[in-house]
N, C-alpha and C positions, 0 to 999 in steps of 0.2 A: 540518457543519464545526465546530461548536462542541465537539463532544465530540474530534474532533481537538487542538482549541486547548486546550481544558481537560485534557489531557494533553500539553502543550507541544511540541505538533508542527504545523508547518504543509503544509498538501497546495499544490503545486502541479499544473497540467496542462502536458501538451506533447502537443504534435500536429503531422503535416507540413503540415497547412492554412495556408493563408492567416491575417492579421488580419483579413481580409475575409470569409472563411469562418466565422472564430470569432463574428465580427460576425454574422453569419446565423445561425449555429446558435445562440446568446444569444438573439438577438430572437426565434427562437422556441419557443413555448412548447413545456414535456416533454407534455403531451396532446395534441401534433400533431408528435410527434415529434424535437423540439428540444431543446435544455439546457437553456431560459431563462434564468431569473436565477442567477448564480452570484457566490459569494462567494471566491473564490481568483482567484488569477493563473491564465490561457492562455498557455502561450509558443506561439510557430509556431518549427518547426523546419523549413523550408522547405531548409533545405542538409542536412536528417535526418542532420548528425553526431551530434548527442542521442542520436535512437535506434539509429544504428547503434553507439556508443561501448555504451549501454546494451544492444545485443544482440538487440533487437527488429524492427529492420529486415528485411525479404524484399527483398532486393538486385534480383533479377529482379523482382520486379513492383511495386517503387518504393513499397510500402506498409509502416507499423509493425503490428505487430501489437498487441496490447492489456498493457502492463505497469504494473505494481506497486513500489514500491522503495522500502523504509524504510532512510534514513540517517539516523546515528543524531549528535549534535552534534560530532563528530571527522571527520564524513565519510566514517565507515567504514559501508559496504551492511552493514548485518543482517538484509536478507531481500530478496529476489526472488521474484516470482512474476508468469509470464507466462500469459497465456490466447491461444487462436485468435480470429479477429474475430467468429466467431458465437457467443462467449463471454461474458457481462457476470461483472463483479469483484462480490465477496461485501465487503462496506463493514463487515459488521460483523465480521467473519475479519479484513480489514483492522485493524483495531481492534483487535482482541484479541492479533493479534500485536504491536505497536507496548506494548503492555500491558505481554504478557508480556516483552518486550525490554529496559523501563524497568523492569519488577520484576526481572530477573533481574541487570539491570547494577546497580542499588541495593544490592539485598539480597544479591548470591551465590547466590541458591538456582536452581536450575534448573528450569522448567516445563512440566511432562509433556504428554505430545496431551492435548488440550481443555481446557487449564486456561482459569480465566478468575479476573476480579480475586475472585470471590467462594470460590473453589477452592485451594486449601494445594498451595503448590510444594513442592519438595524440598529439603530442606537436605544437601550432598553428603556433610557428616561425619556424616549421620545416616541417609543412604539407607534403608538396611533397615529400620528402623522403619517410612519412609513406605511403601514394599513389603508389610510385613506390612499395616500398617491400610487400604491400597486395591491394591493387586494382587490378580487373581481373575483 
């Protein structure tokens, strides 16, 4: 979570569980199959307006599926990405999107698949140069 914070984002969870649930999945430990200790807020979304507002919800069988959602300090969604439940989230993908998001709203430059902080975005008024020096 820290590398979250030190790019000025905070994670939330939400789930259609219980507080009581979340209480049990906490208390137990990830090498017995649990969350354990966790450093962010749990909501329980027990009425799943959350997730069906958010698009995750499977109406027929009362369960969300597994989502992602970086909003960005206006409230505007800059990315989604949903998974199946027998799907675990890529945290460092996470990351690097949330990255490129903040680098591209700062600086204007736009950034290509796979950029990452250590990788040269695009500058739009100068496209073709970065084309020539990395397109193959």
């Amino acid at each position: 979570m820290e590398e979250f914070r030190s790019n000025n984002a905070e994670v939330v969870g939400v789930s259609i569980d219980s507080q009581f649930s979340h209480l049990a999945w906490t208390n137990q430990p990830r090498n017995k199959g649990g969350l354990g200790k966790i450093d962010y807020p749990l909501l329980s979304d027990l009425t799943k307006n959350i997730s069906r507002d958010y698009g995750v919800l499977l109406e027929d069988k009362g369960i969300s599926l597994r989502g992602t959602f970086i909003i960005d300090p206006d409230g505007i969604l800059q990315n989604a990405s949903v998974q199946g439940l027998n799907i675990g989230r890529n945290i460092d993908e996470v990351l690097r999107v949330l990255q490129a998001n903040q680098h591209s709203k700062s600086s204007g430059e736009v950034c290509p698949a796979n950029w990452g902080k250590d990788k040269e975005a695009i500058n739009p008024a100068k496209a073709g140069e970065w084309f020539e020096k990395h397109g193959k």
